[in-house]
C-alpha positions in Angstrom: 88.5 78.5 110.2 91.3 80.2 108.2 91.4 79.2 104.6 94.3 80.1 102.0 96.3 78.7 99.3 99.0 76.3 100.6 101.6 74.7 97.6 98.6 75.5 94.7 95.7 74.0 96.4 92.6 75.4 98.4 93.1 74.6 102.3 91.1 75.1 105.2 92.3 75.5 109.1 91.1 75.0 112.5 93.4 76.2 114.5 93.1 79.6 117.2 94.2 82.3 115.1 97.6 83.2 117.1 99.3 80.0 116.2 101.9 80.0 114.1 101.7 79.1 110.3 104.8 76.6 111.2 102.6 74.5 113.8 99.8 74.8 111.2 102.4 73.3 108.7 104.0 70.9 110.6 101.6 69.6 112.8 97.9 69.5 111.0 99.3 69.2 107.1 102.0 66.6 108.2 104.4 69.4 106.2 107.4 68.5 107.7 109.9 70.4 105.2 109.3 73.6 107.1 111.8 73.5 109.8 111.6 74.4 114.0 114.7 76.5 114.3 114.5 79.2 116.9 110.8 80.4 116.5 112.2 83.9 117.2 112.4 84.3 113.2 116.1 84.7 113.7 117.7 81.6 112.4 115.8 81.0 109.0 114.7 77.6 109.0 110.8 77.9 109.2 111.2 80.0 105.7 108.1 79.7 103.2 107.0 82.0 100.8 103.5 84.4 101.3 102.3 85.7 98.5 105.5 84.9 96.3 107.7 86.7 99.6 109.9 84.7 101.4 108.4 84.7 105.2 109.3 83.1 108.8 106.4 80.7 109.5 107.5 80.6 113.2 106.1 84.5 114.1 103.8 84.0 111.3 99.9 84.0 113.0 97.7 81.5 111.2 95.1 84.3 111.3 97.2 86.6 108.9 96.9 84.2 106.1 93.1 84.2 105.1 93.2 84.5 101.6 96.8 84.6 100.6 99.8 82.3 98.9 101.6 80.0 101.1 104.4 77.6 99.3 106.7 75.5 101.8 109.9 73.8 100.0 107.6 71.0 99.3 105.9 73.2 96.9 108.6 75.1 95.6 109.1 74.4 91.5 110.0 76.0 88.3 113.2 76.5 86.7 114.3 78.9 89.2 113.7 76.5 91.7 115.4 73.6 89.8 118.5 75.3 88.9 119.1 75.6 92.8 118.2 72.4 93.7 120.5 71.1 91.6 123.2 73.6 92.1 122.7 72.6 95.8 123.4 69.2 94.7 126.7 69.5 92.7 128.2 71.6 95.4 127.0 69.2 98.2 126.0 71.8 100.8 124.2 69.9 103.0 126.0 68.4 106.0 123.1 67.7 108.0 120.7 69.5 106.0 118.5 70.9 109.0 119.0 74.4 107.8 118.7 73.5 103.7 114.6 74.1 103.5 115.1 77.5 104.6 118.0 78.0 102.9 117.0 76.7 99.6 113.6 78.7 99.2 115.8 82.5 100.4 118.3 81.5 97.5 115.4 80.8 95.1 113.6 84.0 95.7 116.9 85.9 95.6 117.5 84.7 91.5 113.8 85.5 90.7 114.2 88.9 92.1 118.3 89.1 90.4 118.8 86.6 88.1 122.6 87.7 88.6 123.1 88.9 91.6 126.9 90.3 93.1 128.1 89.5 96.8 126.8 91.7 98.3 123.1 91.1 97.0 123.4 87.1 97.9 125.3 88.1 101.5 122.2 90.4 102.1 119.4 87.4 100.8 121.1 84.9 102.7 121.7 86.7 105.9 120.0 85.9 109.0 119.8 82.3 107.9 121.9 80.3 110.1 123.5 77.0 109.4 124.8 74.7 112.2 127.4 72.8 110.1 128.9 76.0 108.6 128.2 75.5 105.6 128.3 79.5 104.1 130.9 78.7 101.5 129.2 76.0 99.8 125.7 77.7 99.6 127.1 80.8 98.2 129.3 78.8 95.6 125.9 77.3 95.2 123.8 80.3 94.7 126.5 81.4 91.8 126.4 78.0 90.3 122.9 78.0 89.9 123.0 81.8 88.3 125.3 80.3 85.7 123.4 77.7 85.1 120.1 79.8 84.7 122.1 81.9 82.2 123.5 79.2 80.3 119.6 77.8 79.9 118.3 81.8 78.7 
């Protein structure tokens, strides 16, 4: 048994302690957000956050976890978390939104961490998070939107 914190609540596990935290997700807590992209870690889709980091769930062993914070996009709140929600919104990034989970809970971490972040500081946050549609432009106008927004509200 593996127990942690999953979205602010107390959870317990049986699963062998090699399988991925997506499967664990997905599979036994019917937490479907999480997305199957590649399971290499390489695509960003199975993004959560462990212990307030974003992490790949995909190469992420179940038995790693005892004890810590995992939040999946079906967790994810606060103002941060709103401002990009919304911003995603308004600039309709999602095409066919496969990608968007992932995406959504990098762009969050990235204006915790820099509230205002330059180019370069979203291109590196955002990298190595694929999106089939191409949707690049829109989540970076997105990402800005939302750092005006949070600005605006300080």
């Amino acid at each position: 048994m593996t127990k942690f914190e999953l979205n602010g609540r107390r959870v317990e596990v049986d699963a062998p302690g090699e399988t991925p935290l997506l499967w664990v997700l997905r599979d036994q807590l019917g937490l479907t957000g999480t997305k199957y992209g590649c399971g290499r870690s390489l695509c960003g889709a199975c993004t959560v956050y462990v212990d307030g980091e974003p992490a790949r769930s995909c190469q992420m062993p179940i038995a790693g976890l005892a004890g810590r914070r995992v939040t999946t996009i079906e967790g994810l709140e606060g103002r941060v978390a709103e401002a990009v929600q919304a911003a995603w919104d308004r600039n309709q990034v999602p095409q066919c939104g496969y990608c968007q989970s992932g995406q959504v809970m990098a762009a969050t971490a990235l204006l915790v961490a820099d509230p205002t972040p330059d180019a370069a500081a979203v291109e590196r946050a955002m990298s190595g998070h694929l999106c089939r549609c191409g949707t690049y432009g829109r989540v970076r106008r997105a990402i800005a939107d939302a750092a005006r927004a949070l600005e605006d509200r300080s």
